[in-house]
N, C-alpha and C positions, 0 to 999 in steps of 0.2 A: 378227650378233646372237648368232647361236651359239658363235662363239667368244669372245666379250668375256660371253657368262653364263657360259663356262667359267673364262674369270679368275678373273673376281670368285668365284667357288666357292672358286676355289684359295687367294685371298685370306682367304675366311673368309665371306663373304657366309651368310647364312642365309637370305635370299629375294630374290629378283630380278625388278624387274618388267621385263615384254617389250612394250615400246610397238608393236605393230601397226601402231597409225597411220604409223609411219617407214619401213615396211616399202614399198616403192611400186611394186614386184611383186606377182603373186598369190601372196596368203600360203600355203606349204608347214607344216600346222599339223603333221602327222602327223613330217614332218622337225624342227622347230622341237622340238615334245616330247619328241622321242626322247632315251630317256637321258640326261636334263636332270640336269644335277652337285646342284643342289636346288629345291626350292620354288619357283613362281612367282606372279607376278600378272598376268593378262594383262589389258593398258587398250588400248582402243581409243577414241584421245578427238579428238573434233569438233573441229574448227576455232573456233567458238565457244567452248567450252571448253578455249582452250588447244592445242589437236592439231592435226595433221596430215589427219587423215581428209578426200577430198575425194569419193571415190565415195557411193554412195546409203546413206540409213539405212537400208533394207531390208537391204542387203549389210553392213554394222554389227553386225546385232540376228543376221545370222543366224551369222554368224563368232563372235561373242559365244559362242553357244549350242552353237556346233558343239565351242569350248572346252572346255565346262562338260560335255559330252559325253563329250570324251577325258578327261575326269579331269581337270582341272587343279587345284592347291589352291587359287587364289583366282582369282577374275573379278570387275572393277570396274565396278561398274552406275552410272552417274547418276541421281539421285535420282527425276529425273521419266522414267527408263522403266524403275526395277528394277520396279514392280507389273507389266508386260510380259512378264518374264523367270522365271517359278519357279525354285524352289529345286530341285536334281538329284542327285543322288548325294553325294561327302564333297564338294564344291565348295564352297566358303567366300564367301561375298557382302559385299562391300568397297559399302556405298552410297555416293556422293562427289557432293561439290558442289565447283563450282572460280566466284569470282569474281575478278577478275582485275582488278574496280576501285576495290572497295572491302571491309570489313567490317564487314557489314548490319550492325544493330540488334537485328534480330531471330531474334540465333544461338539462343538457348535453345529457341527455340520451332520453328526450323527442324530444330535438332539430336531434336530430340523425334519430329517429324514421321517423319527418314529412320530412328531408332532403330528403327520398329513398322513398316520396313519387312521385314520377316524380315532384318534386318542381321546378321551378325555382327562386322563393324568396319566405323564409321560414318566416313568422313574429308572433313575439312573443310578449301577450303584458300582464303583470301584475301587480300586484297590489306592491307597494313599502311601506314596512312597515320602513324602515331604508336605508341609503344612499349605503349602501353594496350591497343591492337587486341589484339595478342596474349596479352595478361593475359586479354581474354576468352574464346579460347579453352583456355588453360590452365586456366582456372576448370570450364568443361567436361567436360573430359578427367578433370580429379580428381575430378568427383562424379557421373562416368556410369555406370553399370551397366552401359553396353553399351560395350565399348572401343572408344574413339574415338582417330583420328591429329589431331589440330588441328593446322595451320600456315599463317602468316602468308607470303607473298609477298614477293618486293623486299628489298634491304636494309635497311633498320630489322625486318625480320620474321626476317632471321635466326637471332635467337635460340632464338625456336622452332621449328627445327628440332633444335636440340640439349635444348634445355629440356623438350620434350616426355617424352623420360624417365625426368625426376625427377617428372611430372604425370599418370604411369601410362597413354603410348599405349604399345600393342601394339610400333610398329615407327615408324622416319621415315623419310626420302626421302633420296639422294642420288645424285649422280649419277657416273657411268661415268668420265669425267672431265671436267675443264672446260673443254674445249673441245665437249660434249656438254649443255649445262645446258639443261633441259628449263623451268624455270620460275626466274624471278628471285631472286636469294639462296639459291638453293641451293648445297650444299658438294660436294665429293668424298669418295667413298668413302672415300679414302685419309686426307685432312683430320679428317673425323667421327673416322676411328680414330688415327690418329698424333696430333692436335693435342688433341682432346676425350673421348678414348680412352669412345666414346660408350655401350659393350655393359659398361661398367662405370657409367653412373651408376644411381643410385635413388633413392627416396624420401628417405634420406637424406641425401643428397649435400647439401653444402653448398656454394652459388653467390657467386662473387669474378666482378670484369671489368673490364671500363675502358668510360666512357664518350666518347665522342667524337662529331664530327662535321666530315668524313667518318672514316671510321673503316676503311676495307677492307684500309689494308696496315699498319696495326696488326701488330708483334709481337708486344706483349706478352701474348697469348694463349697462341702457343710459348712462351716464358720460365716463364710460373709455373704454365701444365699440368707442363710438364717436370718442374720442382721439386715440383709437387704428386705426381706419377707414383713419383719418386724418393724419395722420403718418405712411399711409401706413405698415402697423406691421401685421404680419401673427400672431396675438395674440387673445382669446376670452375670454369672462368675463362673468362668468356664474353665476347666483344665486344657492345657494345650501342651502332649507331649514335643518340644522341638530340641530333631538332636542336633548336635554343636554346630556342624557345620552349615546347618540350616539356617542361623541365628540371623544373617545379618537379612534374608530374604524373608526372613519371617516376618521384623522391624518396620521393613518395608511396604508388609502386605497390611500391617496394624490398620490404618489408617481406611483402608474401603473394608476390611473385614469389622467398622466400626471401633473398634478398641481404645478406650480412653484409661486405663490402668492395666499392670502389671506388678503381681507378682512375683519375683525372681530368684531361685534358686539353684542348685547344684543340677548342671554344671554351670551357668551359666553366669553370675553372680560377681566374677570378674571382666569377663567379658564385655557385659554391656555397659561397661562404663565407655567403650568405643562407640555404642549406639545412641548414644541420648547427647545433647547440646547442653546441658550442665549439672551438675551436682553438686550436693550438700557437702558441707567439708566433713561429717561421718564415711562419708562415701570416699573422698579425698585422702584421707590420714587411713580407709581402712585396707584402700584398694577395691572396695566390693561396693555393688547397690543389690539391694534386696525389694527395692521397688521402682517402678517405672510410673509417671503421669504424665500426662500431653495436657500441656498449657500454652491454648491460642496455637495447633496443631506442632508444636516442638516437645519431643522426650526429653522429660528431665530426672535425675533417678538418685534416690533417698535409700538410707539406710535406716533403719524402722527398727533392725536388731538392735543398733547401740540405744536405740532411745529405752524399749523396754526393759532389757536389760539395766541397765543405769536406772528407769525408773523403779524397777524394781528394787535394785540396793539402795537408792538413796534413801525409798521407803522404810526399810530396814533400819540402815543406821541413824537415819536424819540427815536434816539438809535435802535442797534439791536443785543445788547447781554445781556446778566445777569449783567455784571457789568456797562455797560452805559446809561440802559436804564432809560428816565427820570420820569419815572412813579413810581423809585425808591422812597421810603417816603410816596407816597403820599395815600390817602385813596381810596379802592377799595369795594366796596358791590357786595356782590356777591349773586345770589337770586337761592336756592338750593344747593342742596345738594347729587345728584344723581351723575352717569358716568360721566358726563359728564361735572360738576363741579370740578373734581378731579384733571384731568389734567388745567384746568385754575387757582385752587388755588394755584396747586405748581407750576407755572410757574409765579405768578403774585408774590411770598413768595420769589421764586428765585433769582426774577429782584429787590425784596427790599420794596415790597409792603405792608403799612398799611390793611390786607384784613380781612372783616367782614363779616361772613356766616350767614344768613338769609333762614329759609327752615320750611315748613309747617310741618315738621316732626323734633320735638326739636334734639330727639337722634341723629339723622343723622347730624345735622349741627353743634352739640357737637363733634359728633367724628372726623369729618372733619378735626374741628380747631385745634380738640387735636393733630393730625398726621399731622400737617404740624404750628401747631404755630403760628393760627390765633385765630381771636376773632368768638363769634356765641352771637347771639341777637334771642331773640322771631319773630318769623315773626311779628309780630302785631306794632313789633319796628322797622322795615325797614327803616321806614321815620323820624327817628327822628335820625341817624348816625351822629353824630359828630366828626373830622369837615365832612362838606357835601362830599361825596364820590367825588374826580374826575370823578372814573368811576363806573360804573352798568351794569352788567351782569347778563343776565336772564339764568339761567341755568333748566328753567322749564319748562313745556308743557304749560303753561297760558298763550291764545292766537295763540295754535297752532290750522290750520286748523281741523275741522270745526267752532271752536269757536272763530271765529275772533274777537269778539268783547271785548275780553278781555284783560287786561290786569295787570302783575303782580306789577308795580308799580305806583302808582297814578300821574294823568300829574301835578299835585297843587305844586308837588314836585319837579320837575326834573330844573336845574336851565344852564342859557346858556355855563357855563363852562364846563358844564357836558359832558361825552364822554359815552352814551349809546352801549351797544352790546349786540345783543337778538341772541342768538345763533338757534333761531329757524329758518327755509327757507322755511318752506308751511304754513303758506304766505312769501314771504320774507318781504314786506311791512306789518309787523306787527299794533296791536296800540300801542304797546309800541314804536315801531320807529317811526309812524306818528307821536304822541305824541313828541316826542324828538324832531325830522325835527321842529314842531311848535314852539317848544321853545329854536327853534337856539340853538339845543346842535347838536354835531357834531356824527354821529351814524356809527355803523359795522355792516349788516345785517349777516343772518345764511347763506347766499349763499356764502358768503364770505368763510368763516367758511366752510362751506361742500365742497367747491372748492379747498380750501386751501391744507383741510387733502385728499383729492382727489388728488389731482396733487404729495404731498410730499410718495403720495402709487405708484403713476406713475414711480418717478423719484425712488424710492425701485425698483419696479418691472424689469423697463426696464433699467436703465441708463441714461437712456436723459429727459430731459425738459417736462414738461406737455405743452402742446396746452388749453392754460388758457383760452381764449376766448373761444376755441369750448365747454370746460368743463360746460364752465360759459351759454354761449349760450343754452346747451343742456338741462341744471337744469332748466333752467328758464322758457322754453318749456315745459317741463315734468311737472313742477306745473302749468304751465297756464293751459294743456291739464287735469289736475288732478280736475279740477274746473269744467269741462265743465260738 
């Protein structure tokens, strides 16, 4: 313990709490303290609440006190025995409540309660069944007198941990590393500051994120921090896992939770085309919006995939509009039939394209063609398209990381004139691409692709240009570190 609060010191850490409870020796307080690199909080928390503690609460209350004794800057009381404990010398008194299975009903009046406990930071921390829980305590935190830590539990709560912040707590939690996480949805040290560069938001700060569900290995959090960090932009990007039927209360909550952009993804991506007052006609012809921005306080919601996409091939063949692009005519295979095929069939239907839908699920690649006026083949007919596809698009998981070894179109087939795009980016070096690279076909990987629709949410969000390199730099990092 002592050497990992030295770390964290050297890292930058400004306070560090010392969980006791972990300790399963007799604690050496007078050693522990000594010469401490900064600030601590020392918790010693029950088993009931979360902890490790299994000796006597007598031996608890007295260790507590013995703290508070040596000096320490903060000692954590729980709510029902800080009136046990007086206040001592400069020792700072952290009240806290921990439920761990829900959040009460009855936070205002609870939070009121530990306030008039001689508090000087009151912290609350529960359990997040739905993305609202945590609006309640944020609500808190902004209009307490006494500085309060509010935070939500579990993954849907982790937003507030970071959100906290801009809702004026003192300080928030994270943990040592994650292979150390002391309560559910917490972050890493390291996370908070490289991904959400936390010691810089504020009241100002203005909140972007993507919704999903599940939502945990979400990039796009790295991607347009980066860009945000990079362009100096008092802007943060938070993941917010919300599950479906949360959607329309979550929409709702955007607005005091600050949120002025959305990222939208699976599941949600049809959906909210019922939440927002208007769309791009990509969003209109695709069914789906993949981005959400409030303009003069109304959702309006954009499709970012077809732009990339299409930017991407037009780049390729030339041309960069519907009516000049040269890819017009010519034959296109398309491999799937999911999201994310949708927006490239009507974009490629747009530009004038020959496009053939191929999908391991017959229905799906039927209805596709139906709704946009293409052809659909048996997957098992992929490779017999006549004439030979110009281009090929994988619009599949086959081949995504972990299963690198896969791939959805066989290399026997792929011919040098071919124009390969695997829309997948973990790996970005698919085998479908090496496969192509081999046979001098000319290829567009999915970083592409995820950078693309990345930067045209940027240039939504903010106004200005995306910072393409650092986007592109940062994905690329993020899967390499995704392997290790």
């Amino acid at each position: 313990m002592i050497a990992e609060h030295k770390h964290l010191a050297e890292l930058g850490a400004k306070l560090v709490e010392l969980r006791l409870d972990f300790i399963l020796t007799p604690v050496n307080l007078k050693r522990l303290l000594a010469e401490r690199p900064c600030p601590v909080v020392i918790t010693i928390r029950r088993q009931r609440d979360g902890g490790r503690w299994s000796k006597s609460e007598d031996e608890r209350l007295m260790l507590l006190r013995q703290a508070i004794a040596a000096g320490v800057e903060y000692v954590d009381l729980e709510e029902d025995i800080a009136a046990g404990i007086p206040r001592f010398g400069n020792t700072k008194r952290i009240i806290s409540y921990h439920n761990f299975q829900e959040t009460p009903e009855n936070l205002p009046a609870l939070h009121t309660k530990m306030a008039a406990m001689d508090a000087d930071i009151v912290k609350i921390a529960t359990m997040a069944h739905s993305p609202h829980d945590y609006l309640k305590l944020l609500r808190i935190m902004r209009y307490s007198r006494v500085p309060t830590v509010g935070i939500c539990m579990g993954d849907i709560g982790t937003p507030s941990r970071i959100l906290c912040a801009k809702f004026g707590s003192p300080f928030s939690y994270a943990t040592f590393h994650a292979e150390r996480m002391l309560a559910p949805g917490q972050l890493t040290y390291q996370h908070m500051n490289d991904t959400y560069h936390y010691e810089e938001i504020n009241a100002e700060t203005e909140i972007f994120g993507v919704i999903a569900d599940p939502i945990a290995h979400s990039l796009s959090p790295m991607i347009h921090n980066a860009a945000f960090a990079h362009m100096k932009m008092n802007r943060l990007y938070v993941p917010f896992r919300v599950p479906r039927e949360e959607l329309p209360q979550f929409m709702t909550d955007c607005k005091e939770l600050g949120v002025k952009g959305l990222s939208v993804t699976i599941p949600h991506k049809e959906e909210i085309l019922h939440h927002v007052h208007k769309i791009d006609e990509a969003s209109q012809e695709v069914g789906a919006s993949n981005t959400v921005v409030w303009k003069d306080d109304e959702p309006l919601g954009f499709n970012t995939d077809y732009r990339a996409a299409m930017h991407s091939i037009d780049k390729v063949f030339g041309g960069g509009d519907n009516e000049t692009s040269a890819i017009a005519g010519k034959t296109a295979l398309v491999l799937g039939a999911g999201g994310i095929a949708r927006p490239i069939v009507y974009g490629l239907k747009k530009r004038g394209a020959d496009v053939v839908i191929a999908s391991r699920t017959p229905q799906r690649a039927d209805d596709l063609a139906t709704r946009f006026k293409a052809r659909s083949i048996a997957w098992g007919l992929r490779h017999t398209v006549k004439p030979d596809p110009h281009l090929v698009v994988n619009c599949t998981p086959v081949g995504m990381h972990p299963n690198m070894d896969e791939s959805p179109f066989d290399a026997t087939y792929l011919r040098a004139e071919m124009i390969v795009f695997d829309t997948i980016y973990n790996p970005e070096q698919t085998l479908l691409v090496k496969n192509a690279r081999e046979n001098a076909c000319e290829t567009i990987t999915g970083v592409e692709m995820f950078v693309g629709q990345a930067a045209h949410q940027f240039r939504l969000f903010t106004g200005e240009e995306a910072p393409l390199d650092v986007m592109r730099q940062t994905l690329r990092r993020a899967i390499s570190a995704a392997k290790v």
